[in-house]
N, C-alpha and C positions, 0 to 999 in steps of 0.2 A: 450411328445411322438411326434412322427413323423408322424405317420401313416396316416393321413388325408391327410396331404400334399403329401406325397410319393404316395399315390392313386389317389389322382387330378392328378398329373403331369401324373402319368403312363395312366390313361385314354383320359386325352390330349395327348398325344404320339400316344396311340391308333389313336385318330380320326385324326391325322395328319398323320402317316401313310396310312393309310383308304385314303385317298386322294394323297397318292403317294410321300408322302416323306420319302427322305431317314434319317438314323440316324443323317447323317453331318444336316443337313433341319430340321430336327426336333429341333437340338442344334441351329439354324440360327431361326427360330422361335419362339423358346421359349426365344431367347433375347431380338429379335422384338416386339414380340407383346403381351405389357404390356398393361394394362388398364392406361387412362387417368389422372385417378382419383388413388390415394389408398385408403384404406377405411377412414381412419382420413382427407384424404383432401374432402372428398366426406360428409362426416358428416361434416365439416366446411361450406363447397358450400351448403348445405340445408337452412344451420341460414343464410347465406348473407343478408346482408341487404339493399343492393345497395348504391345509391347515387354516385352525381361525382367526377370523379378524379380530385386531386388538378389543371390538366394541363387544366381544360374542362374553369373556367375561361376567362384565355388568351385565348385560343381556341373563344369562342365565342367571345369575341369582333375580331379578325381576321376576323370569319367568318362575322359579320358586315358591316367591312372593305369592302371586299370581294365584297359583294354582291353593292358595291359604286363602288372601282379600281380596281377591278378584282382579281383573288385568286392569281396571281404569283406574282404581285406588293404588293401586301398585306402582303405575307409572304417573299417576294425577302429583306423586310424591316427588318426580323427577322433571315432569315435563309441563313447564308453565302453558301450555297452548292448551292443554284440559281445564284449566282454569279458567279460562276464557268463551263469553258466548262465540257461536259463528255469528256473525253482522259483517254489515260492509263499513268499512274506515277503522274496524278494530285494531289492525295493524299501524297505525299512524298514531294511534291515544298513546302518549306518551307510558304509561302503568306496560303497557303489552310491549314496547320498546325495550324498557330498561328490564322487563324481566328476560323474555329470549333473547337478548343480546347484550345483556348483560349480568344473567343470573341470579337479580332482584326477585326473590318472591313477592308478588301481588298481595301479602296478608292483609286482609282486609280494607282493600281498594277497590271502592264500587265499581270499577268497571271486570275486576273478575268475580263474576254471577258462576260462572263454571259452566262446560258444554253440556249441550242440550240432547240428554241421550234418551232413546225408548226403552232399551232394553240393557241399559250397562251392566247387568249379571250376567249376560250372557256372552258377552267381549271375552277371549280365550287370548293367551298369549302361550306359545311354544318356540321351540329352538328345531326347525325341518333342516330336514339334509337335502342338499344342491347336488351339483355335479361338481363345484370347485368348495364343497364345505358348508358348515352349519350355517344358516340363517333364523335370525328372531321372525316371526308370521304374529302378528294380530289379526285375528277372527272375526268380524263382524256379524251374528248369522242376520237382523234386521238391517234392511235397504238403507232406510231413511240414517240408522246409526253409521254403516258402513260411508256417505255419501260424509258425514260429520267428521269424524275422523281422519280421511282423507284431506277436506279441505282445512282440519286442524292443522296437521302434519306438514300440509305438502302447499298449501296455499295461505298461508300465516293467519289462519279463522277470517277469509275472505269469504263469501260465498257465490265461488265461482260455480260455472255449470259443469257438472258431473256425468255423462253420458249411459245413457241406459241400458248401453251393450259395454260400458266399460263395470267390470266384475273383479279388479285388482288395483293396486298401485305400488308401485314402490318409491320408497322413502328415501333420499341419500342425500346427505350433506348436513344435517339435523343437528344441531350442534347440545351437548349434553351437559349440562352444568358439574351436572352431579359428578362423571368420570371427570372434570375438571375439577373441582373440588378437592375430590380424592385423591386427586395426581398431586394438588397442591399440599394437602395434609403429608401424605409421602413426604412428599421433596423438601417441605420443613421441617420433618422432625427428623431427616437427614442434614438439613443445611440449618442449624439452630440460628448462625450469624449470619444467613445467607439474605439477598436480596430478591426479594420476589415478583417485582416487576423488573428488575431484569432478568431474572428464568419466563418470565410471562411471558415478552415481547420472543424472545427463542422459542417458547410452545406455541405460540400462536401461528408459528410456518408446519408447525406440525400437526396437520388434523387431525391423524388417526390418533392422536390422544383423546381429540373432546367431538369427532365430527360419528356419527353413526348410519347407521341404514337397516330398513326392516320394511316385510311386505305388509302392507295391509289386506286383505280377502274378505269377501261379500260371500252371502252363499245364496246361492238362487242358479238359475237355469245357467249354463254356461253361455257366453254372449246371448244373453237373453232369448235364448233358443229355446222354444215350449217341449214340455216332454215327448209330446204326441208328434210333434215334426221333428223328434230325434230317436221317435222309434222306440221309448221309455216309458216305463210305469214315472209316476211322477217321486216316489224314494228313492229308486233304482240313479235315475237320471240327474236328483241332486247329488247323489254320494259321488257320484261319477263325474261332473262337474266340480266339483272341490278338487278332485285328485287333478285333472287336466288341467285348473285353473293354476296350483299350487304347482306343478312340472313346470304350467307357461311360465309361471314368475321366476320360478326358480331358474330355469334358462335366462331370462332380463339379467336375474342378477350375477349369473355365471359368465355372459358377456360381457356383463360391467367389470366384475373382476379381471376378465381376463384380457380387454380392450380399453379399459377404460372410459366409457364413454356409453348412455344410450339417445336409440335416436327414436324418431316416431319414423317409422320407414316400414314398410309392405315386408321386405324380407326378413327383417327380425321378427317381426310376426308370423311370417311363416313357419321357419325353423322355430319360433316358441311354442306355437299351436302342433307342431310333426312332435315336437318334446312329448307334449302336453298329449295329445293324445297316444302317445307308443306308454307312456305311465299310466295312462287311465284303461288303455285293452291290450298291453303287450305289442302291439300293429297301429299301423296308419289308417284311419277311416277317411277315404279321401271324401267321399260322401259328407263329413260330418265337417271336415277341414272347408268345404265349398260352400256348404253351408253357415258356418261361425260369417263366412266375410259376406254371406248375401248374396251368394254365386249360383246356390244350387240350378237354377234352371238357366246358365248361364247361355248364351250372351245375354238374360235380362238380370239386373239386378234390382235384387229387393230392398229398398231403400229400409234404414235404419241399421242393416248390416254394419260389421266392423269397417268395410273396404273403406269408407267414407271418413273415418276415422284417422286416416294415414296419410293425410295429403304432403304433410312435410314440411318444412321455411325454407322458402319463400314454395307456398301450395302449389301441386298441380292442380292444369286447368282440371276443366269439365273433361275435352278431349284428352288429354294426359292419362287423368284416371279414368279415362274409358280404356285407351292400352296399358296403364298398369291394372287391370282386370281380368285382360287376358294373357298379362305375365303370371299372375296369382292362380289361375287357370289353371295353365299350363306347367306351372311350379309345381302346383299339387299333383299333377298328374306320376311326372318325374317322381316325385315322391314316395308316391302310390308303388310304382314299381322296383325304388330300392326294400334290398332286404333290411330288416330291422339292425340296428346293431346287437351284436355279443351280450346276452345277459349273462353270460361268466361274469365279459368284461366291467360290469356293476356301472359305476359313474362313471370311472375311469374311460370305459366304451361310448357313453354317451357324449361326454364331454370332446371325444376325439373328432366324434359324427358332426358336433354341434361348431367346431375349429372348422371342420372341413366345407362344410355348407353356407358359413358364415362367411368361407372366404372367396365364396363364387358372388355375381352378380344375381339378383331377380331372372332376369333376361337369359344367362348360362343356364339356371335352374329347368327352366321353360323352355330352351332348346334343346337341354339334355335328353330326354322322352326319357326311352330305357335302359340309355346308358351312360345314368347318370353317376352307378357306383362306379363306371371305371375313372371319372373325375375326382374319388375321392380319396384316393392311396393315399396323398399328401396333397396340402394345398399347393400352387404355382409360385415356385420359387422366383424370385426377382431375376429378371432379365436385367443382360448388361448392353443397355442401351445406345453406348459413348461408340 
């Protein structure tokens, strides 16, 4: 039978109307704004059982490195995309080809001049603690270096646009010579008569031998939020922005662990920003949460805010994200009036918060008000539909 589900939808229709969408918006929403979690991956995220990822290793010794010759010499030794300026078509010159994808160092190939940093003594690399385990973080504390790095990383040294409330990235799928390398040295001086392009062709299905992930961080105003519109002396307000920036990511990367997948979507945002700030004051500043997206004086919003940033593929309209504005709204609110979770319960608590939220809708969130925690004992087990 059908009927349960025909009635959930029709009642979310409802409350989506109720807020002034039209039928085309309500179809633009109800594509958008899926829960994080489904229920099978959400009942998976409960049993996790952490521990690190094979990449956290090599990771740590880097970060070692690091903390002796600095984090871009450290990694300029592993990662051919430091070698390279940022320009446009760099990616296409054959020298930038063969060495990230195929582990050729660029020695002395005019086209690696090396990236163009301000301030590369001051690039920090560490191993932060998540809610699902350790994670590598690169520091950027200059703008212009932070914007460099990213598009090294994460846009093959294109120079794409970098937006000016965007204050993080994270990095995944990065593929590492080096731990390949060293998986190779292994495996031959165990396999002395062995064949190594056929163990290659086998480790190439297996990424977490040579694929990595790590956040990159900017440090300046959290979503480019000035001190004085967040209530902060201007030291006070950056230290405070690291720690919220550094919880948000770390949430990205706990969903990715534990869903596999991230998306550019409003409610991952949300639940990353409730992270982010319950680590930066202990509490939800819903004030500071309306604020991050543009919302404070809501129904107007201030353009350059985050909100504008989340349209999604294929974007919502103009009217769309006029009512995913007043889901963000209204999300926050709900928020606002759950209680923190368990600081006994350490990560272990957050991470259960972070299953449960993930696996409501935007729109749930937002109708919830103030009772919102009694949605959150467990997420909604799968109905049996047939």
């Amino acid at each position: 039978m059908s009927e349960p589900a025909d009635s959930e939808a029709s009642a979310r229709g409802g409350r989506l109307a109720s807020l002034g969408a039209s039928p085309d918006v309500i179809r633009e929403l109800f594509a958008y704004d899926t829960p994080l979690f489904t229920p099978e991956q959400a009942a998976r995220a409960f049993e996790f059982a952490g521990g690190e990822e094979p990449h956290l290793e090599a990771w740590s010794r880097y970060a070692d490195e690091a903390r002796v010759s600095g984090a871009i010499p450290a990694l300029a030794a592993r990662f051919s995309q430091l070698l390279f300026p940022v320009r446009p078509g760099i990616s296409a010159t054959e020298a930038y080809r063969k060495a990230t994808r195929r582990g050729i160092r660029p020695e002395g190939d005019p086209e690696a001049t090396g990236i163009a940093l301000s301030a590369p003594d001051r690039v920090t690399l560490e191993i932060a603690r998540t809610p699902t385990g350790p994670v590598p973080v690169l520091t950027a504390p200059e703008r212009t270096d932070f914007e460099a790095l990213v598009r090294a990383f994460s846009a093959r040294n294109e120079p794409i646009a970098v937006p000016p409330s965007m204050g993080a990235c994270i990095v995944t799928g990065l593929n590492n010579w080096d731990r390949l390398n060293e998986y190779r040295r292994r495996w031959q001086a165990a396999n002395v008569f062995g064949d190594w392009s056929g163990e290659f062709a086998a480790v190439a299905a297996r990424r977490e031998i040579y694929e990595d992930r790590f956040l990159i961080l900017s440090v300046g105003p959290y979503s480019g939020v000035p001190a004085s519109e967040a209530g902060f002396e201007e030291r006070e307000w950056l230290e405070l922005s690291g720690r919220i920036r550094q919880a948000h990511e770390a949430t990205h990367y706990a969903t990715f662990r534990l869903a596999g997948a991230m998306r550019n979507n409003l409610l991952d945002e949300v639940i990353a920003d409730y992270v982010g700030l319950l680590g930066a004051f202990g509490e939800y500043r819903v004030d500071l949460a309306l604020r991050f997206f543009g919302l404070e004086s809501f129904p107007k919003y201030r353009e350059g805010g985050r909100l504008q940033n989340y349209r999604g593929a294929p974007p919502l309209s103009d009217d769309g994200l006029a009512v995913a504005a007043r889901l963000v709204h209204d999300a926050a609110r709900s928020l606002a009036a759950l209680p923190p979770p368990s600081a006994a319960g350490g990560e272990r608590a957050v991470r259960a918060r972070v299953i449960a939220l993930g696996s409501l809708r935007l729109d749930e969130l937002a109708a919830a008000g103030g009772h919102l925690g009694e949605r959150l004992v467990r997420p909604r087990q799968p109905r049996d539909l047939s």
